[in-house]
C-alpha positions in Angstrom: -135.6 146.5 -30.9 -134.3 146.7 -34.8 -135.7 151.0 -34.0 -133.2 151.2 -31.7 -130.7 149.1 -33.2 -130.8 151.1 -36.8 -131.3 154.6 -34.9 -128.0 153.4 -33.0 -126.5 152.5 -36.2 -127.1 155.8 -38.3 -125.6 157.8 -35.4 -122.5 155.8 -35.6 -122.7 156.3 -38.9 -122.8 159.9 -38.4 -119.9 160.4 -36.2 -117.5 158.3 -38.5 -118.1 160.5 -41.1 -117.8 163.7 -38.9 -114.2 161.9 -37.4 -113.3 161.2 -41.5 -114.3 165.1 -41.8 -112.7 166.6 -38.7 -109.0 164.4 -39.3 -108.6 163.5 -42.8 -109.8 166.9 -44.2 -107.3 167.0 -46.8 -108.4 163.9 -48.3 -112.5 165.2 -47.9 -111.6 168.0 -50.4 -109.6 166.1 -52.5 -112.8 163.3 -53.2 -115.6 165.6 -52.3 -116.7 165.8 -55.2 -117.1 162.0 -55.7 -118.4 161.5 -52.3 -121.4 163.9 -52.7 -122.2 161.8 -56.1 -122.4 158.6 -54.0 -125.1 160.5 -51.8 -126.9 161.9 -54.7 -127.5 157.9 -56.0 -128.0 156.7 -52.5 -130.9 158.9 -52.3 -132.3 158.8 -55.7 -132.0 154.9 -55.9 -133.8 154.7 -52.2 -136.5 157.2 -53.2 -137.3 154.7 -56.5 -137.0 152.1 -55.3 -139.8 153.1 -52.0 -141.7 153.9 -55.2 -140.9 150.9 -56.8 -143.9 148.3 -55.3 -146.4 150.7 -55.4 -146.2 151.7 -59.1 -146.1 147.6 -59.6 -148.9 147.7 -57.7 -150.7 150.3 -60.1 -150.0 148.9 -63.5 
């Protein structure tokens, strides 16, 4: 059941940010550049910090 709930979760997820895309595009170009820093962190703080126990678990 959480599968499904997060699954369902990421698609919403997904179509609010293509709605923000498709109606607010103005406002996309305008922070773009700050938007695809936030993704750049969000990924390199979830890939170390998967990492994270199992390097704790090595020292």
């Amino acid at each position: 059941t959480h599968i499904l709930f997060f699954s369902s979760l990421a698609a919403i997820a997904t179509l609010l940010g293509m709605a923000l895309v498709l109606f607010r595009e103005a406002w996309c170009r305008q922070n773009s550049g700050s938007l695809i820093s936030f993704s750049a962190g969000v990924l390199l703080a979830v890939g170390f910090l998967h990492i994270l126990p199992e390097s704790m678990e090595l020292t």
